[in-house]
N, C-alpha and C positions, 0 to 999 in steps of 0.2 A: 843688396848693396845699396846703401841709402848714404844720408851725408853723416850718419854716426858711424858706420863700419868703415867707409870707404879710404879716411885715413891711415886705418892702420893695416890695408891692400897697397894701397900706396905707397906706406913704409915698405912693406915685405917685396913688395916688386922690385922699387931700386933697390932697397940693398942686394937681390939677386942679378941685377945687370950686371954686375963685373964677372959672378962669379959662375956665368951658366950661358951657353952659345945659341939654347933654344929655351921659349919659355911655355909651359901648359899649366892654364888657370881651370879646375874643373867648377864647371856650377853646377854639379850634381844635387847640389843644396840650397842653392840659387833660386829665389821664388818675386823675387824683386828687383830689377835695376835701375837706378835713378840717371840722372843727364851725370852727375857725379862720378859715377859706376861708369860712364860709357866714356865720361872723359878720359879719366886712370886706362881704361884697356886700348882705346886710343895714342895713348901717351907711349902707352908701355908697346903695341904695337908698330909706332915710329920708329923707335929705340932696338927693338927687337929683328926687326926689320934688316935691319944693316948684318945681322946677323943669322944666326937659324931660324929667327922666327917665333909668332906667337902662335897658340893654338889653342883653342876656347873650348871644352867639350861639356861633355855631361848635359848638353843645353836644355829644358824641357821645348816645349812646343809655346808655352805663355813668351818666355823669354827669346823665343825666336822670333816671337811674333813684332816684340820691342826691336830686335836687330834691324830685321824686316823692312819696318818701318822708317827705320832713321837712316837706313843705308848702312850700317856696320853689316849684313848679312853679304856684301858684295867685300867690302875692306878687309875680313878678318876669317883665318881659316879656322871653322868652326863646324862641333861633330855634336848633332844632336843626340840624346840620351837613347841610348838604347838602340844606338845605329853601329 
């Protein structure tokens, strides 16, 4: 999730706000996330919030390490791979 992917997550996110009460992003394929990437699950976690909820899975252990770090592993409910 870099600043070339990340707009068209963004796309695909809102347009599922209206149409869905919870949301789950896996990053089972997820080897990257940029400040970009953390903004978009941020956003979409505010939004989602008010409703069922986000939920981040598939996560490896690199990419938890970035959560970790920036404080999104306390904000966002998130299911590392293979747990």
């Amino acid at each position: 999730m870099d600043t070339t992917t990340t707009p068209m997550l963004e796309t695909e996110i809102r347009a599922s706000y209206d149409e869905c009460n919870a949301l789950v992003v896996d990053f089972t394929d997820v080897k990257y996330v940029s400040s970009a990437g953390l903004r978009i699950l941020l956003s979409a976690h505010k939004v989602m919030s008010k409703k069922g909820g986000l939920r981040v899975t598939g996560v490896s252990d690199e990419i938890m390490e970035v959560f970790d770090i920036t404080g999104f592993s306390t904000i966002l409910n998130i299911e590392k791979k293979g747990a």
